[in-house]
C-alpha positions as CSV (number, residue, x, y, z in Angstrom):
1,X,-11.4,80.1,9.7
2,X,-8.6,77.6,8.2
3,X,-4.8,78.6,10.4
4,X,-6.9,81.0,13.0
5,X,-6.4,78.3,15.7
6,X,-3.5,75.7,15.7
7,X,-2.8,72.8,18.2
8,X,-0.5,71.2,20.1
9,X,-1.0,67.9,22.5
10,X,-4.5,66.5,23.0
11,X,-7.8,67.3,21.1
12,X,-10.0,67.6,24.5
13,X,-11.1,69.6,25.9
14,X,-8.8,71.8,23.3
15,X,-11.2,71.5,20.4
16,X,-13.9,73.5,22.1
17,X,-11.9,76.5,21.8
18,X,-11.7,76.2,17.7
19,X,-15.7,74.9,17.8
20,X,-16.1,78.5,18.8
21,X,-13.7,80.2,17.0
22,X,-15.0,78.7,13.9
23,X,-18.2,80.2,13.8
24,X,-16.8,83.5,14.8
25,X,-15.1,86.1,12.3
26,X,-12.0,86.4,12.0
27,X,-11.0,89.5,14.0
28,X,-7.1,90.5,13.1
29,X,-4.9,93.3,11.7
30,X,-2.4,91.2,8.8
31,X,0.5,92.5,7.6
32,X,-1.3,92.0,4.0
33,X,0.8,89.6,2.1
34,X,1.7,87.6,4.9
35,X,5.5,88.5,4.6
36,X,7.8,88.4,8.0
37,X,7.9,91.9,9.4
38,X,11.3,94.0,8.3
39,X,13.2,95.0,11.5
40,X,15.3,97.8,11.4
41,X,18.1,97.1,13.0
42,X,19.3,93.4,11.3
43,X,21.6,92.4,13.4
44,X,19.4,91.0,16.8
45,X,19.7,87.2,16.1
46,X,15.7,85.4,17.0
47,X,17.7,82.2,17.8
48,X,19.2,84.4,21.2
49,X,16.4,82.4,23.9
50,X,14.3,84.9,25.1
51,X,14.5,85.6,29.1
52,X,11.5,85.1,31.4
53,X,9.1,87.7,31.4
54,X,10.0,90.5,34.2
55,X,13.6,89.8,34.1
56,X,16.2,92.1,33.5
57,X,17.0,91.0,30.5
58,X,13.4,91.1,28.9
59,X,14.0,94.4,28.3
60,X,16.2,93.4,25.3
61,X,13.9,90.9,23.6
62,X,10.6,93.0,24.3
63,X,8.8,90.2,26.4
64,X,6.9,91.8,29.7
65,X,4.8,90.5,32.3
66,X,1.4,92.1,31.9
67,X,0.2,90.2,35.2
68,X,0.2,87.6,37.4
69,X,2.7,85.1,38.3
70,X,5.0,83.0,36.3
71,X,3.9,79.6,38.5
72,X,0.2,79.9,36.9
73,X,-1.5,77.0,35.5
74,X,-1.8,78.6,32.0
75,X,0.2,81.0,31.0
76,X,-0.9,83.1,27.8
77,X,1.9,85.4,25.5
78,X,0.0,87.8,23.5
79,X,1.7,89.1,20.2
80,X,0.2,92.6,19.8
81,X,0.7,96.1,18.1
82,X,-0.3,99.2,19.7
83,X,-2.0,100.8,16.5
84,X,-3.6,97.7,15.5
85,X,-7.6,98.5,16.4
86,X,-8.4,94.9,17.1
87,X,-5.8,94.9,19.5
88,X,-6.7,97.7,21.4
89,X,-10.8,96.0,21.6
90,X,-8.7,92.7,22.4
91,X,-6.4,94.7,25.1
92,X,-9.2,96.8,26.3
93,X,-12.5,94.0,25.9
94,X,-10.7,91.2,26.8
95,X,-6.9,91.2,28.3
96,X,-8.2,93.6,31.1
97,X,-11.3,91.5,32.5
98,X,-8.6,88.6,32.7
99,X,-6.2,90.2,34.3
100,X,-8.5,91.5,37.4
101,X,-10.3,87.9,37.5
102,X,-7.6,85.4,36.7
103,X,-4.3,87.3,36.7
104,X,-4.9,88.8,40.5
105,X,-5.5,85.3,41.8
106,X,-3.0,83.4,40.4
107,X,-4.7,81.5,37.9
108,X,-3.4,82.9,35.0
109,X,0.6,84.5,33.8
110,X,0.0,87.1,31.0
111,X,3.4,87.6,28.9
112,X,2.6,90.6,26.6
113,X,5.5,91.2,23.0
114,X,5.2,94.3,21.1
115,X,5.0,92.8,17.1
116,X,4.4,96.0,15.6
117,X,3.4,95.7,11.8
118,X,4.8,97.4,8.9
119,X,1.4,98.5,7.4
120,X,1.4,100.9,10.4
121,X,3.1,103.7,10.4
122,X,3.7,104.7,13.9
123,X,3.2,101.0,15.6
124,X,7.1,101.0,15.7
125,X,7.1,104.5,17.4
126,X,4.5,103.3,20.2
127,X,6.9,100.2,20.4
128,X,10.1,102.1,21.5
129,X,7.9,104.4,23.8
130,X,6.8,101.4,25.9
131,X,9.8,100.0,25.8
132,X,11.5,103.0,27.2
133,X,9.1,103.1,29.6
134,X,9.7,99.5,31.0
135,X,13.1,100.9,31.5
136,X,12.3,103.4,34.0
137,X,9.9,101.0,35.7
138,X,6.9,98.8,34.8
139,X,4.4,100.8,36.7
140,X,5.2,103.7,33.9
141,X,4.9,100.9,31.3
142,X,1.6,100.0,32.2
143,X,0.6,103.6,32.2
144,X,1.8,104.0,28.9
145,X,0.4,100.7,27.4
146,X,-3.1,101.4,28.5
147,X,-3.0,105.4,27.6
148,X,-1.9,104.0,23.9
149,X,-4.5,101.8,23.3
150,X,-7.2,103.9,25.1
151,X,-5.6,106.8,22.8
152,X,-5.1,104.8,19.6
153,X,-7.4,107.2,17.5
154,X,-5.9,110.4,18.1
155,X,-1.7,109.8,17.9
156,X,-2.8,107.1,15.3
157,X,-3.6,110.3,13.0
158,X,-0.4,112.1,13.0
159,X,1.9,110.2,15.4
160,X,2.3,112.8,18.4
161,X,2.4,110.3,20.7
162,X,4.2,112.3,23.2
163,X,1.1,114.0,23.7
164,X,-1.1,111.3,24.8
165,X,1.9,110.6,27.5
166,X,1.7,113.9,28.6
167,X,-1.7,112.8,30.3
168,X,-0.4,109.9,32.2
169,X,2.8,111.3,32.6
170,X,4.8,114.3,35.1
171,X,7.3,115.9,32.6
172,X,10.6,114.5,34.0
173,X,9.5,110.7,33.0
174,X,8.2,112.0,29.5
175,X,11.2,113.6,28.6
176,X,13.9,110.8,30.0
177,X,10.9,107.9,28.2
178,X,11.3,110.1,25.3
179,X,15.3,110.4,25.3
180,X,15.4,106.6,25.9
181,X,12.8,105.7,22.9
182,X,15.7,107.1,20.9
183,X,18.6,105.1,22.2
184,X,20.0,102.4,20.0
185,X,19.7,99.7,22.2
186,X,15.9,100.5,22.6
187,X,15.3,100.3,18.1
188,X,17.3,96.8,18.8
189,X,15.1,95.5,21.9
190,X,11.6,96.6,19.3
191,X,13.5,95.1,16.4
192,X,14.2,91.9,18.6
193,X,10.7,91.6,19.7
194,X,9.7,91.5,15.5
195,X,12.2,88.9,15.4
196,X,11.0,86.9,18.3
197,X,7.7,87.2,16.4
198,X,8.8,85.7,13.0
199,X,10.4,82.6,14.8
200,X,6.9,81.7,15.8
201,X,5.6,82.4,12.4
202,X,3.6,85.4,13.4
203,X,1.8,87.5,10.9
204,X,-0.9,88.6,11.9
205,X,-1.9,90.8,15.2
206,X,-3.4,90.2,18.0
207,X,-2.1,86.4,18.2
208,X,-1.7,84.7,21.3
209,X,-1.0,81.2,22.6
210,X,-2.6,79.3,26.0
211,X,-0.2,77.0,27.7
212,X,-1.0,75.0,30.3
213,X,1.2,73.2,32.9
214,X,1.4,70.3,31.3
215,X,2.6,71.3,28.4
216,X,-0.6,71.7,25.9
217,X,-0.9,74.7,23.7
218,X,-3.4,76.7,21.9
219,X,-2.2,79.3,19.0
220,X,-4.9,81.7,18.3
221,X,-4.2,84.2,15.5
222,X,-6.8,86.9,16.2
223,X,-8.5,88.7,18.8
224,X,-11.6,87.0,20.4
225,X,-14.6,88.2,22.9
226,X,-13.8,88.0,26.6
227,X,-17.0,85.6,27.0
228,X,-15.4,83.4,24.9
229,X,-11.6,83.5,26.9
230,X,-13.6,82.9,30.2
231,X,-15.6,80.1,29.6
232,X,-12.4,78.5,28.1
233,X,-10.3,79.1,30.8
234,X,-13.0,78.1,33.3
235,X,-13.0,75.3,31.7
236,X,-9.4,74.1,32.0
237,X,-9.1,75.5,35.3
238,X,-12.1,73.2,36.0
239,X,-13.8,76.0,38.0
């Protein structure tokens, strides 16, 4: 389990957390040699700071509030890939018990990047779809997020991801979602987001990092069982 869990700040109650991990497997999609993802649009810069979740601007860098509020004692940014299958158990499993029990009340700020990965072929396609989406508001984004994870086996096959939309989706937003995901500015906002990604050294999917208040942070580079997340965060919550 060496580099699935890296630190920042104090060891307690922190080490817990990789007491745990390290008797779990490791549960991640790599991109297989470990090499920064290729964006496909080079010209984004990663140095650009990236705008608060929810913001206008976090449209451009791919960085959107899954839920609750930015003034939450721990904040958690999830690097994930829509085609990556231990994302979508991690999304599914885990991200949606904590956002009904600790994201409604306030207790927790979920900050969610696309990081699609080469060795998937149509992650980067799902990418510009949310992203689109976001544009025409986050309600449809959500829509869209949770219809392409609960959805990943069948336009993981052949890439018709338009028809997994259709489901969630009257055929007005498809078709302006659709127009957008091919706009220029949308490739640059996914290619961004990859960007963002490689400054924090991110190679792997899902990886996500805990920050609390006061300025401690967990990096965790894989997805982990939602037992596991709770007692954590029950535990620095001190609930």
């Amino acid at each position: 389990m060496a580099g699935i869990l890296q630190h920042t700040g104090e060891r307690a109650p922190w080490i817990w957390l990789f007491a745990v991990l390290a008797v779990l497997q490791a549960s991640a999609c790599s991109s297989g040699d470990g090499a920064a993802q290729k964006a496909e649009n080079p010209r984004p810069s990663a140095s650009t700071p990236a705008p608060a979740a929810g913001q206008p601007g976090a449209r451009k860098t791919g960085e959107f509030s899954l839920g609750g509020v930015p003034e939450a004692p721990v904040k958690i940014e999830v690097f994930s890939d829509y085609q990556c299958p231990v994302c979508r158990i991690f999304y599914i499993e885990t991200l949606k018990p904590v956002l009904a029990e600790y994201a409604a009340s306030k207790q927790v700020y979920i900050v969610y990047h696309d990081f699609p990965l080469d060795m998937h072929p149509y992650a980067r396609k799902a990418a510009r779809f949310a992203h689109a989406a976001f544009q025409i508001g986050r309600d449809r984004w959500l829509r869209v997020t949770d219809a392409l994870y609960a959805q990943q086996a069948q336009w993981s096959l052949d890439g018709n991801i338009e028809a997994v939309l259709a489901r969630v989706l009257d055929p007005a937003d498809l078709a302006r979602i659709a127009r957008l995901a091919a706009d220029p500015a949308t490739v640059a906002a996914v290619d961004n987001g990859i960007l963002l990604g490689r400054s924090r050294s991110i190679t792997v999917t899902p990886t996500f990092f805990i920050t609390t208040t006061d300025g401690r942070q967990e990096r965790v580079n894989q997805g982990v069982p939602y037992a596991v997340l709770k007692d954590y965060l029950d535990r620095i919550l001190k609930k």
